[in-house]
Backbone bond lengths (Angstrom), bond angles and torsions (degrees), N, CA, C in turn:
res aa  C-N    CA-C-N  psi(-1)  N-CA   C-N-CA  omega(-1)  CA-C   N-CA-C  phi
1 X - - - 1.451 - - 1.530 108.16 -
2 X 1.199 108.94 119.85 1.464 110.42 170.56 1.439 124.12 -60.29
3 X 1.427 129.29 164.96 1.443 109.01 162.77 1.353 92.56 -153.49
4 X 1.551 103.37 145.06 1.628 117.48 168.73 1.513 114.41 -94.91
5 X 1.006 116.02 125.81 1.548 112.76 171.54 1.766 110.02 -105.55
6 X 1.542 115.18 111.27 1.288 137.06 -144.24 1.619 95.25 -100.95
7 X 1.663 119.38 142.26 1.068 107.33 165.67 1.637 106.22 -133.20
8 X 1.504 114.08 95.75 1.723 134.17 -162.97 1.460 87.64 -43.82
9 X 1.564 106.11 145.06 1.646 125.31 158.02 1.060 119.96 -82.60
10 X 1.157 117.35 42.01 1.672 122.65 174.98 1.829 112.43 -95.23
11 X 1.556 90.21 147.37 1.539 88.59 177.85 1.631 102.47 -78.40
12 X 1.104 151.30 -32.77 1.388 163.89 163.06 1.571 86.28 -0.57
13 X 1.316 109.72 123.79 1.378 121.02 -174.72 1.546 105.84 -102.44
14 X 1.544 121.60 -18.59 1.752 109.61 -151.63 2.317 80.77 -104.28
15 X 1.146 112.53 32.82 1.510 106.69 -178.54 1.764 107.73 -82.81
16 X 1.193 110.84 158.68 1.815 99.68 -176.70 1.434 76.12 -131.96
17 X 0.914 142.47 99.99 1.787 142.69 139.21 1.355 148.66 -85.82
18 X 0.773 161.69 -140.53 1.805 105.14 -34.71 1.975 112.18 -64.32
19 X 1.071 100.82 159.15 1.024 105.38 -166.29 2.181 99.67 -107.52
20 X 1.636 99.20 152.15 1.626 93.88 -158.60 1.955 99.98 -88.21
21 X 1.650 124.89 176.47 1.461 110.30 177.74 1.356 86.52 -166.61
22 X 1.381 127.71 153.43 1.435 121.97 -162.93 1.317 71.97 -130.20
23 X 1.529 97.23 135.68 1.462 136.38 -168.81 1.601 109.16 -101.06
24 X 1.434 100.14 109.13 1.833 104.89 -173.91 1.860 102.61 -57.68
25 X 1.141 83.33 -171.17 1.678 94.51 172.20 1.308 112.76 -85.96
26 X 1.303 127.55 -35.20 1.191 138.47 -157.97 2.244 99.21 -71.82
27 X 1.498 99.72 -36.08 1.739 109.83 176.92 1.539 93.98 -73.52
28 X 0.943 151.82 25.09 1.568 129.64 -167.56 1.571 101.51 -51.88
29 X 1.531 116.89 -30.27 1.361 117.63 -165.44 1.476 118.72 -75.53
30 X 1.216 112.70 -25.31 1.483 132.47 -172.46 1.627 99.86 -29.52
31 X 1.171 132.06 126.82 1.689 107.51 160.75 1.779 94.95 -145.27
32 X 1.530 107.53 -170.28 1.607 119.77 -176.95 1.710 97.54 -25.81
33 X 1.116 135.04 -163.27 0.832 158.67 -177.34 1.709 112.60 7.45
34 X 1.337 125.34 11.12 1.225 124.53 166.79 1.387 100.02 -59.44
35 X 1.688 107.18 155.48 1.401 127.20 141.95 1.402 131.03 -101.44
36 X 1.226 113.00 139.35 1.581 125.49 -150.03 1.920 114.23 -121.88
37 X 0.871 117.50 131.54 1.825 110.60 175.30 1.218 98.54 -96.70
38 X 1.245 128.98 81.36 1.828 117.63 -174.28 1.891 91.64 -102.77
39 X 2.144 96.10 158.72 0.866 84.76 -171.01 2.133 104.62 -90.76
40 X 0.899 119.83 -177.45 1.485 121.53 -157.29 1.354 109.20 -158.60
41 X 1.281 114.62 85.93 1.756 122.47 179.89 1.653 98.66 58.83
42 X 1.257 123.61 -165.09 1.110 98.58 161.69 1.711 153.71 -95.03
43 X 1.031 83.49 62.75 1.627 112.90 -174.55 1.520 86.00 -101.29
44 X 1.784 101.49 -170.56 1.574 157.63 161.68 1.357 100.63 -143.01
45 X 1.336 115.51 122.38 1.234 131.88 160.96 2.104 108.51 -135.91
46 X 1.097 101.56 152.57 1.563 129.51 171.01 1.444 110.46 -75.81
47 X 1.110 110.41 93.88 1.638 121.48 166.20 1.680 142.72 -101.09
48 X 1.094 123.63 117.60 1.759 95.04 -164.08 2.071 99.03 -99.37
49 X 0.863 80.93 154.15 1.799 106.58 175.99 1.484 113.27 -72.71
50 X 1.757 100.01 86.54 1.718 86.50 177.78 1.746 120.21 -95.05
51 X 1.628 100.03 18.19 1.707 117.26 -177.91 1.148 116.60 -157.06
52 X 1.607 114.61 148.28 1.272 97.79 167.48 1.916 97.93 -133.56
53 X 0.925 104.84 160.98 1.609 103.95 -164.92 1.604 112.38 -154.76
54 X 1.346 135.54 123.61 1.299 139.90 158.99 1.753 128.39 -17.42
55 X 1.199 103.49 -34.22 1.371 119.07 -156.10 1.474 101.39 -141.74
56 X 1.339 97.77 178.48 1.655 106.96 -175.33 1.412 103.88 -179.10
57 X 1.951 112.30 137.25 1.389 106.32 -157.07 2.043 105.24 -72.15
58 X 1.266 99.11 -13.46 1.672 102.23 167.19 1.608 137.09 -69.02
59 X 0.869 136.17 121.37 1.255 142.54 -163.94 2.074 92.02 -57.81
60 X 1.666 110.54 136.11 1.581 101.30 -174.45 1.192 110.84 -53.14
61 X 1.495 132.17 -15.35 1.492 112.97 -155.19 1.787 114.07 -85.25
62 X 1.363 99.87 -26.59 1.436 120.75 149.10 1.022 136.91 -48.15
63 X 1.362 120.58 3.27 1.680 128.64 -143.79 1.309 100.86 -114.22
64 X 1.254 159.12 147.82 1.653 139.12 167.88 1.146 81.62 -123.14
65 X 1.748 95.09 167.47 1.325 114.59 177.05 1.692 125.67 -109.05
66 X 1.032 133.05 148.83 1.691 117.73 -174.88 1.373 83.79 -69.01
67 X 1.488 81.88 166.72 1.872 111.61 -174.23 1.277 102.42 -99.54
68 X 1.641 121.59 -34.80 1.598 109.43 176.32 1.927 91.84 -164.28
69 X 1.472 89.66 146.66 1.461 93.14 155.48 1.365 145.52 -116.62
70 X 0.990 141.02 123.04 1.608 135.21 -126.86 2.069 96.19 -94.23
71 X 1.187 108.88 129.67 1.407 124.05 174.11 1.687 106.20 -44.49
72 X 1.398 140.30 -33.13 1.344 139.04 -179.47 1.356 123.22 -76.33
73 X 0.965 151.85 65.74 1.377 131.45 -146.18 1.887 113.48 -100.34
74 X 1.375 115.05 -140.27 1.351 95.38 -173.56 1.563 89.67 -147.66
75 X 1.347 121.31 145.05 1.292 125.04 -158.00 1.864 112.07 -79.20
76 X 0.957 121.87 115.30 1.895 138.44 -174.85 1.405 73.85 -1.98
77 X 1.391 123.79 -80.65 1.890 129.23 -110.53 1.874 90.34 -86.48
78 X 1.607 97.52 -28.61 1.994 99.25 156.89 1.348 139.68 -60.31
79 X 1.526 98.03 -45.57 1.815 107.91 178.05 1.889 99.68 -44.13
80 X 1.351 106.82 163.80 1.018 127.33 177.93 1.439 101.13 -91.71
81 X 1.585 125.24 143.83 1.440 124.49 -171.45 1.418 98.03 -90.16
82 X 1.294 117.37 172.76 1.642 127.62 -176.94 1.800 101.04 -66.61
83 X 1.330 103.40 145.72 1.574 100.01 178.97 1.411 109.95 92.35
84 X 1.699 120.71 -25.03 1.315 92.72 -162.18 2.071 89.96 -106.49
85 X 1.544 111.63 -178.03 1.013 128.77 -149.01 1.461 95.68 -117.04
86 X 1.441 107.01 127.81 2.007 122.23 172.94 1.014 113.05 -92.17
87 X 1.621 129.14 0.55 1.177 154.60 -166.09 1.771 100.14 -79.49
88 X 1.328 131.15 110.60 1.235 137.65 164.23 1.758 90.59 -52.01
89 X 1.869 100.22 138.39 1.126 121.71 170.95 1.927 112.62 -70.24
């Protein structure tokens, strides 16, 4: 099972991310710097993929899946790395 670890474009400052999303078959392509419509409490928010990883410390059933992934994405060496903050200073 693949997993994306998502980091939401929200200005929301108190977020600890990236957050994890189990990647259907149909995303096989998804990689670093994709952009993602995952769903997010109950929102939709725009997230980009700053990982992708085998595993995830959540059990899968917990896991949601993005709702779509957008054809534009954002280049590896651009994405934001895990840990860091999308949050305007």
């Amino acid at each position: 099972m693949a997993i994306a670890k998502v980091e939401p474009l929200t200005t929301a400052r108190a977020l600890r991310g990236p957050f994890d999303y189990r990647l259907p078959a149909e995303m096989e392509g998804v990689g670093v710097g994709s952009v993602l419509l995952v769903p997010f409490g109950r929102r939709r928010v725009l997230g980009v993929v700053v990982e992708l990883a085998d595993r995830s410390e959540l059990p899968p059933g917990r896991l949601a899946e993005p709702i779509e992934a957008l054809e534009a994405g954002v280049p590896a060496e651009r994405a934001p790395g895990p840990g860091s903050s999308c949050a305007p200073s």
